[in-house]
N, C-alpha and C positions, 0 to 999 in steps of 0.2 A: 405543547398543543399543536395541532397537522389541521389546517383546512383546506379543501378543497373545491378548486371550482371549475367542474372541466363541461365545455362544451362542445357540441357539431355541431357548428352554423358553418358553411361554407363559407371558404376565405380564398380571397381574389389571388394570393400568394401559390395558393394549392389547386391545380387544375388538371384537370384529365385533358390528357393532351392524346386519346385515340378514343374510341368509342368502341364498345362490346355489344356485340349484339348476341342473344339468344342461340344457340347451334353454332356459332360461329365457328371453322375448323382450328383444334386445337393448337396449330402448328402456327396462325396467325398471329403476328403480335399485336400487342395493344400496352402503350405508354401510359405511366402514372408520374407525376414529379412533385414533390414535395422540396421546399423549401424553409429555411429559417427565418424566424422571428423579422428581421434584420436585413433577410434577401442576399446576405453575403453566400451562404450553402445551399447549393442546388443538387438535390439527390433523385436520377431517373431510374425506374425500374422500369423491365421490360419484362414484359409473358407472354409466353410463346412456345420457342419447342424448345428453350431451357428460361429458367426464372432468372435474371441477372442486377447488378443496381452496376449506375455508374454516379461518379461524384463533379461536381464542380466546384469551387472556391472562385467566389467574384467572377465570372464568368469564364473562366478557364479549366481547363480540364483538369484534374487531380488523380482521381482514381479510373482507368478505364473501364470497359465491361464487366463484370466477376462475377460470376456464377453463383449461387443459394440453392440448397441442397439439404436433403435426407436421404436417404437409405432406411429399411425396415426389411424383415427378415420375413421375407413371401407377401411382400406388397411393392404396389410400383414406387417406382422413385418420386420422392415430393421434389418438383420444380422441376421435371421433365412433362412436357404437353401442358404446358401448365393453361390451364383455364378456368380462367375467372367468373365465380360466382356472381359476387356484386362488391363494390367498395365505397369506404366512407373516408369522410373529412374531418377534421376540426382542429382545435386546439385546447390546449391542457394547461392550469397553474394548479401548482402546489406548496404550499409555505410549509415550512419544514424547520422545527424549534428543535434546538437540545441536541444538536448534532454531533457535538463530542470533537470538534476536529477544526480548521480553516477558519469557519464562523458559527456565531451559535443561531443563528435564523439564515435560512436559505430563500430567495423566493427563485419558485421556477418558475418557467414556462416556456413552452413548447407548441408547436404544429405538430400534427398529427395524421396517420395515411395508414387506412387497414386496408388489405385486399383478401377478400373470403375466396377459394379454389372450391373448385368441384374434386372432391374426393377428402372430405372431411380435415382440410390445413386452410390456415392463415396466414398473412403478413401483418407483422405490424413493424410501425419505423415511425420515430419521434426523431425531427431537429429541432435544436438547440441552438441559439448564435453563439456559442463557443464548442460544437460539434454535433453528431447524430448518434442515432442506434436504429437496427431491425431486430427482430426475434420472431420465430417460426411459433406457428399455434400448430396442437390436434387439439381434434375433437369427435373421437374413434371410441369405440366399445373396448372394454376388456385392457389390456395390455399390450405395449410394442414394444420390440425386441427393435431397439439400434443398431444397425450395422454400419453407419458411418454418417456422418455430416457435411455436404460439401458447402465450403463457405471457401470463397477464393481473394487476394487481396489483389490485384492488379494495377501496379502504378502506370504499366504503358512505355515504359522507358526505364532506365537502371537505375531509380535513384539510391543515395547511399540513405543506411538507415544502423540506428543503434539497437545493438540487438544483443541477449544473449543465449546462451546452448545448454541444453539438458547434454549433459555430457555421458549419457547412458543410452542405450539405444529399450530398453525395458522401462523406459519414462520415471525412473527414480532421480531426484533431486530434489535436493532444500533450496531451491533457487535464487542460491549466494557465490554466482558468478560475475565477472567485469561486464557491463554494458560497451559493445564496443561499437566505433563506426565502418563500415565497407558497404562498398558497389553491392546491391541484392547481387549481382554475376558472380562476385566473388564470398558469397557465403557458400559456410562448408553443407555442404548436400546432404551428407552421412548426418546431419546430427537435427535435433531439433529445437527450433526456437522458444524460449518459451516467453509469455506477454508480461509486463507491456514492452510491443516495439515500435519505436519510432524515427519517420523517414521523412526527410527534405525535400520539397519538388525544387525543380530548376528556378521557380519564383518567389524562392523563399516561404511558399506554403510547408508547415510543418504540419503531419499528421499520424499523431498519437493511434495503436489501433491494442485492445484489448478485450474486455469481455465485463459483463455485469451481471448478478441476480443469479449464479451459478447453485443453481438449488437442485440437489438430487440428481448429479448429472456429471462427467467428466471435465476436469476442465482443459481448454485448448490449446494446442499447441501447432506452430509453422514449419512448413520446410518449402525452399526454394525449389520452382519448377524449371525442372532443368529444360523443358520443351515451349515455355514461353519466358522471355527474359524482361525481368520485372514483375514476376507473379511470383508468388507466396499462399501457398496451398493448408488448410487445415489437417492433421489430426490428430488424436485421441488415444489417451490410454484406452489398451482395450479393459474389458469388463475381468477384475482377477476369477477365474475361476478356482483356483486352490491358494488358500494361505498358509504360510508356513512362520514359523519363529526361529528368528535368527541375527547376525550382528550385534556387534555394541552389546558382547556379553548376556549375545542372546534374548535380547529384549526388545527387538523388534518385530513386527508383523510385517512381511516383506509378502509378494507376489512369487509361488512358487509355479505356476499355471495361469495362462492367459486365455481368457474366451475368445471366440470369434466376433463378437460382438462389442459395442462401447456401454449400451445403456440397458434397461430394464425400464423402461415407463409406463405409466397410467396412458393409457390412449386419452384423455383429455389433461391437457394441460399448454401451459407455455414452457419455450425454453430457453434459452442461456440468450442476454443482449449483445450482440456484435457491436462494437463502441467505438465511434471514432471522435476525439477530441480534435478539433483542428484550428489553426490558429497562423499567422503573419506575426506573432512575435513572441518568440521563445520565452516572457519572464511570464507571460499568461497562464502557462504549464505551469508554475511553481503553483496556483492556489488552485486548481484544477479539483473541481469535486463530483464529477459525472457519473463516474462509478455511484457512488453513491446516492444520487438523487434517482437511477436508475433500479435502484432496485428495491425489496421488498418490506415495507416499515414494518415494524415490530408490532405485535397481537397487542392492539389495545387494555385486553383483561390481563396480559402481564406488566408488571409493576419493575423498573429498571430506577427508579428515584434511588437508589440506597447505592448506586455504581458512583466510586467517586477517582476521577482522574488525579495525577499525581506521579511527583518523584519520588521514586527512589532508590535507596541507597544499595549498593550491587556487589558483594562481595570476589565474586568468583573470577574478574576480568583482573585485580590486583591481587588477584592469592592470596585477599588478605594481609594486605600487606601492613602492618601497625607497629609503629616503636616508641618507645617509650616508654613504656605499661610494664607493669609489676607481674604479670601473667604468661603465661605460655600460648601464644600465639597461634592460633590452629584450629580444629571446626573442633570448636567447645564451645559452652555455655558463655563462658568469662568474655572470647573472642563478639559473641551474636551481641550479648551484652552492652557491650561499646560500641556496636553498628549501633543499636536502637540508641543509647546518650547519642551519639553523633546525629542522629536525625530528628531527635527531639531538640537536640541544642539550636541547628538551623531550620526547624521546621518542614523538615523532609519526611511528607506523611507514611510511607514504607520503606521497611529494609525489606531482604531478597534473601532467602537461606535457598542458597543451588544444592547443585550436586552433594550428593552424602548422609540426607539428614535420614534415608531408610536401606535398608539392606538386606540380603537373599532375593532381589530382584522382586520385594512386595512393600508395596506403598503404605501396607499397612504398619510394618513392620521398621519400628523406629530404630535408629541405632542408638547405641549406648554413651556414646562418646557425646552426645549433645540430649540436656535435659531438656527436652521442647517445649512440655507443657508447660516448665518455670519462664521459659522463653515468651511464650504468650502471654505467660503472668504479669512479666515482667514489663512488655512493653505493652500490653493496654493499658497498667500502670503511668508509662509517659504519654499515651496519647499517641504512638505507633503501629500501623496494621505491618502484618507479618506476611510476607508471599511465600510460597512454596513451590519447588521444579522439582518436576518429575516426567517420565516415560509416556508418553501415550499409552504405546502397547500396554503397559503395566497399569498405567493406571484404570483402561479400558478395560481389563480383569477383576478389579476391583471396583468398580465404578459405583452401582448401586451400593456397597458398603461404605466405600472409601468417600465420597461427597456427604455424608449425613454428617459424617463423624470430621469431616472437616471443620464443618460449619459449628458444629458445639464448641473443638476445639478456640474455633476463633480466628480461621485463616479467611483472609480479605481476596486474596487470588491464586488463580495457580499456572505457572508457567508450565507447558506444557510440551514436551520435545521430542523429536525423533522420529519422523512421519514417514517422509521424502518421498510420499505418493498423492496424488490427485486423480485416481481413478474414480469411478460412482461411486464403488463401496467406502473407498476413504472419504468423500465429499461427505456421503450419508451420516459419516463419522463425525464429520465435523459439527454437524448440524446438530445432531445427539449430544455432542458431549456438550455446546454451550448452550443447549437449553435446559439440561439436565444441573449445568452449574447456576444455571440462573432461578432456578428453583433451592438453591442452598445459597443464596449469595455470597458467590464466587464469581470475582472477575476472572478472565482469560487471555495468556499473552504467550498465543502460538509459536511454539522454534522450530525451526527444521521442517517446513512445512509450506503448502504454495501462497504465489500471493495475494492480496485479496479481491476480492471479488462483491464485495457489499455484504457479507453476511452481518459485518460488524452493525449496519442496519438493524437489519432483521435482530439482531439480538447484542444490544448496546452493552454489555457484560464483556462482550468480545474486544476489549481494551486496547488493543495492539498484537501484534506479530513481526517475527523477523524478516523469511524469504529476501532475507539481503546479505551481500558480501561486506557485513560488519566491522567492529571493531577488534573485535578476538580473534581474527584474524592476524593478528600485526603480533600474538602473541606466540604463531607455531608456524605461521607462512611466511618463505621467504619474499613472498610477490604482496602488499602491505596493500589497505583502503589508501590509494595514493590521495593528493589534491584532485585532478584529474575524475577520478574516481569520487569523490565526494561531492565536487560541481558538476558530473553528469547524474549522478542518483533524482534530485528533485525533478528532474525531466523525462524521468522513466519509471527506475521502480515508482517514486510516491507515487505518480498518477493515480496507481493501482487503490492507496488509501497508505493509511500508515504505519511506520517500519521502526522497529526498536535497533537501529544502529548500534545505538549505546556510546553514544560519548562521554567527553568527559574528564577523557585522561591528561595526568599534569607532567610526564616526561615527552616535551613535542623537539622533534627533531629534522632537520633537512632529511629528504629522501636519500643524497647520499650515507648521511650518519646512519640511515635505518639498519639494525638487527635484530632478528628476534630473541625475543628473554620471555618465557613463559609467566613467568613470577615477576617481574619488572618490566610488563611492555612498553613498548614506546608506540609517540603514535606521529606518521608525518605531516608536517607543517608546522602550525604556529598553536600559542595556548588560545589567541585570541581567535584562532580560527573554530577551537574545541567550545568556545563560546558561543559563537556565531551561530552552533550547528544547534542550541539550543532554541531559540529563535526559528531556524530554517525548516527544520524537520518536523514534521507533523508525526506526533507519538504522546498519545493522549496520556499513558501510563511510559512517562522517560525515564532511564535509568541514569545515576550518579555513578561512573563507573572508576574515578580513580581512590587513590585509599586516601582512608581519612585525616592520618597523620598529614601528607603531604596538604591535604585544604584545609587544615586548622595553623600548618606553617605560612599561608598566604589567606586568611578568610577572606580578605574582597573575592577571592574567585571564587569561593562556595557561597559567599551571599549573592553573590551577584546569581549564583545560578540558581540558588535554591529562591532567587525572587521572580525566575521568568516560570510562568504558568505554562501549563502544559496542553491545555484548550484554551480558545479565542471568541469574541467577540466579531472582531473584524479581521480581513488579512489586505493586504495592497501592496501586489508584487512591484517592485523600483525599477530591478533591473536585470538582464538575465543575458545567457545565452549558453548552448548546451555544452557542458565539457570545458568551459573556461570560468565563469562566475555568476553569481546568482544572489540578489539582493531581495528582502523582504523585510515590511514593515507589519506587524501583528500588535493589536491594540486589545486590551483585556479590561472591562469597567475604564477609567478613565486616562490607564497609564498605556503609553506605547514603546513596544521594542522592536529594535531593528537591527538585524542581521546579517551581514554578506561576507561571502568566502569567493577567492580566487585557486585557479590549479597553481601548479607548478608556474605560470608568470608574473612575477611582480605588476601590481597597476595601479594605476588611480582610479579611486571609486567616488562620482560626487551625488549625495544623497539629496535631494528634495523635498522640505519639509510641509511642502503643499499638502501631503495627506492628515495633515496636524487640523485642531481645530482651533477658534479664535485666541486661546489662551496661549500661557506665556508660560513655555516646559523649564524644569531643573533637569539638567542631563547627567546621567551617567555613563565614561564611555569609557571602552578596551579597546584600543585598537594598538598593533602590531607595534613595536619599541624599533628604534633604526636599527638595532642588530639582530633583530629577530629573523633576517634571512641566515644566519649563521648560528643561533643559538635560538630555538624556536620558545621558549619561555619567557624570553623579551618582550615586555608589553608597556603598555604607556596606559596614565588612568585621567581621563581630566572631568572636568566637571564647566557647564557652562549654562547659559540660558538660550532656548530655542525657543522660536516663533512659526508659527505657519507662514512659508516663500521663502524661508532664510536656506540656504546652501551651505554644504561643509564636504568638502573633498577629504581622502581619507589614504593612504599611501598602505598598500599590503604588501608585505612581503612575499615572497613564492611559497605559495601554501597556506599564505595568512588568510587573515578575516578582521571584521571589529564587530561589536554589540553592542549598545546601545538600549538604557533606561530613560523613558522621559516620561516625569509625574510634573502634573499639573500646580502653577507655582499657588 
């Protein structure tokens, strides 16, 4: 249930700080400032002879001047001359049930700042006491033709900032690159960035910057300005003018023509939120839901009750890997067979049939080697939903056939993969295909594909996506998801919303041990860190990714995982900081677990169980064994009682982590 209570009543917080008069020359400025909740974020904008905002945190400068901007193809530029019509005040709450993610009620609220221009555009900009946004309005007849967006980042000074690179200069990527840290001076020029990035001020202000509510639109990307040092400049895939079919055996729809332009829009609408999360203390970022709250809730006349979050079991990261068994091991019936007993035994509401199960590149067309429909049979029998991966392209061929007939079949979701564009026509794509599964109910759990952006809002079927440098990885790259790599991810990508990593695996090794084995990956660090990440990551639909053999040789580590949930009631970050560790405590009905991973440096972690409530827990806990800096499967299990104020330090290995059950005694 979503209520709403927003008003404009003038608030002492929000003040026109210049006066507009009638005719006044266009080239004049005139100040607006908008503030948060809280007074800690002070956002001015200026219009004049260019539209700019500038930031403040606690009274100090963050972001300097930065420009706002359109482009339109035979209109003037929106935020040049800019002059103002008239502007309003207020502020905004919103309560926000059923969120699928962090927590399951949200409450917002916000201040509020629109500015109407003469020439049919808007501003508008909401802060937050955990950050802001702006979004451009029209309000024009007929259609506009996009020619570019100027949106600018300006810190003012070089800070360093975590960022990573579309490594294509044609804006193709599955955006499963390392988040790294450098000087803006020293980011590479040639290449672009893509969001979320995030940069340090000198004061320890940290500011997250990405995008929200990306509907029917391109989405954004950075590159450093070589002619102002510490600015970071917006853009866009252009608009594909010719598509062609090709890669990956031919089965992608790639950009074979590029327009001059980024967009095609309705001259009335809103567009994409410029989003800044900001914050004085990095573990903030772990439960970071703004994207989110920023954008578009889902059509009340559609019906999402029937979406059900959940593990499961992932065949294609262990190749299947099973011994034991009386059978021939391999994508067959007998093999899917023993995934579903596996998830029925521990209660893992789906298995995952990947790659293989159709062939001549049509989705319709089943292959022989696995009997599917007995597969369905079989596991509605135990009380197991079935996922299914397949092709974008492909499937987008078949789309109006191929979804009616899933849904008879009896498939619960479909992974979906192979994108590696964000241009308008792909976005428009997106939005098609899950509302078209939401009409067959069909969950959706996008790969190779950008990252999010709220639509998972808009349409709650949208269960999860990758756009991260994963797990399966570690199975054909020499360069592994290090520790490193695993404590920077919650402070960048998740921001964005939630990422199907895919943990889970049970051969954990020091990064020097690491090599890749396609069929037997390994994964660096500890087992209890592969725990932790169950806890940490926000991934509504998580996958079980190591084989089953090996978690039925140790079941405390599949019960333990098949008992943490995969959405939250509450979340309450402990302790953080970017690229070194990252503690989180996530509570679900009455039971709470707690999570924290370390990089590459051994440390002491001490937990505080102030976030408890008056009762008196049974603990269950994994935390890293003394030799588990040397043989990362080392774990310790103990078991104790906890109270809310009681403390317990916790020694990780390099690369470790521990996890943590506590049910109510």
């Amino acid at each position: 249930m979503r209520t709403h209570g927003f008003t404009r009543t003038p608030l002492a917080c929000l003040c026109l700080m210049g006066v507009f008069c009638a005719g006044i020359a266009a080239y004049a400025s005139t100040q607006y400032e908008l503030q948060s909740p809280n007074n800690k974020i002070s956002i001015t904008f200026n219009a004049g002879d260019a539209l700019t905002y500038q930031m403040n945190y606690e009274g100090k400068p963050v972001v300097a001047p930065s420009r706002i901007g359109m482009k339109f193809d035979g209109s003037p530029e929106l935020g040049v001359a800019a002059e103002v019509k008239k502007s309003d005040q207020g502020s905004g709450k919103d309560d926000i049930e059923g969120a699928f993610g962090p927590r399951s009620s949200i409450h917002d609220a916000y201040n509020t700042l629109r500015i109407e221009f003469v020439g049919g555009y808007a501003l508008e900009a909401r802060a937050y006491n955990d950050g802001w946004a702006y979004r451009l309005e029209t309000s024009r007849d007929g259609e506009l033709i996009v020619k570019n967006e100027i949106a600018q980042l300006n810190f003012g000074s070089d800070l360093t900032a975590y960022a990573a690179y579309c490594n294509s200069k044609d804006f193709r990527t599955p955006y499963e690159e390392f988040f790294k840290p450098a000087p803006i001076s020293k980011m590479d020029k040639e290449k672009y960035i893509f969001l979320p990035i995030v940069a340090r001020a000198d004061d320890g202000v940290t500011v997250a910057y990405t995008e929200a509510d990306v509907l029917d639109y391109p989405a954004m990307y950075l590159q450093p300005d070589s002619t102002q040092p510490g600015t970071l400049t917006a853009l866009f895939p252009p608009y594909p003018a010719e598509i062609v079919r090709g890669s990956y055996n031919n089965s992608m729809n790639l950009v074979g023509k590029q327009a001059d332009y980024i967009a095609k829009v309705k001259g009335k609408r809103s567009f994409p939120w410029r989003t800044f999360i900001v914050t004085k203390n990095d573990a903030d970022l772990l439960s970071s839901d703004l994207v989110y709250r920023l954008s578009t809730p889902p059509d009340p006349s559609m019906d999402f009750s029937w979406v059900r979050p959940g593990l499961a079991a992932w065949e294609w990261y262990c190749n299947r890997d099973i011994t034991g068994v009386d059978f021939k091991v391999g994508f067959n019936t007998d093999t899917y067979k023993y995934y579903v007993d596996f998830a029925a035994k521990y209660g893992i509401p789906y298995i995952s049939v990947d790659e293989g199960w159709y062939e001549n590149n049509d989705v319709l067309d089943i292959a022989p080697e696995l009997d599917l429909h007995e597969l369905f049979r079989y596991a509605d029998s135990k009380g197991v939903g079935v996922l299914l991966w397949c092709m974008g392209a492909l499937l987008e061929d078949k789309l109006d056939e191929a979804l009616p007939l899933y849904e008879k079949w009896g498939v619960k979701g479909l992974k979906v993969d192979f994108f590696e564009r964000d241009d308008q026509d792909m976005m428009r794509h997106f939005e098609r295909l899950v509302s078209e599964c939401a009409k067959h109910h069909l969950m959706v759990n996008f790969h190779g594909v950008t990252k999010p952006t709220g639509l998972r809002r808009t349409f709650p079927n949208l269960i999860n996506r990758e756009a991260v440098r994963g797990m399966e990885y570690n199975k054909f790259n020499e360069t592994p998801a290090t520790p490193t790599h695993i404590c920077t991810l919650p402070y960048t990508r998740m921001l964005a919303g939630p990422m199907d990593f895919t943990p889970g695996a049970m051969r954990n090794v020091p990064l020097g041990d690491f090599k890749t084995d396609f069929n037997l990956p390994m994964a660096v660090g500890t087992r209890c860190q592969q725990l932790a990440l169950y806890v940490l990551y926000n991934a509504p639909l998580q996958m079980v990714s190591g084989s089953p053999t090996a978690y039925m040789k140790e079941p405390e580590i599949i019960q333990f995982i098949a008992s943490v949930p995969t959405v939250w009631d509450e979340t309450v970050p402990l302790e953080g900081k970017i690229a070194e560790c990252a503690v989180i405590a996530r509570r679900k009905g009455s039971d709470w677990f707690v999570g924290g991973v370390t990089n590459e440096d051994a440390r002491d972690i001490t937990v505080d169980f102030s976030f408890l409530s008056n009762a008196t827990y049974r603990s269950d806990v994994f935390v890293d064994g003394v030799n588990a800096d040397r043989n990362g499967i080392d774990f310790k299990r103990e078991h104790y009682l906890v109270k809310k104020g009681d403390t317990k330090t916790f020694h990780l290995a390099p690369g470790g982590g521990f996890a943590i059950r506590l049910e109510p005694r």
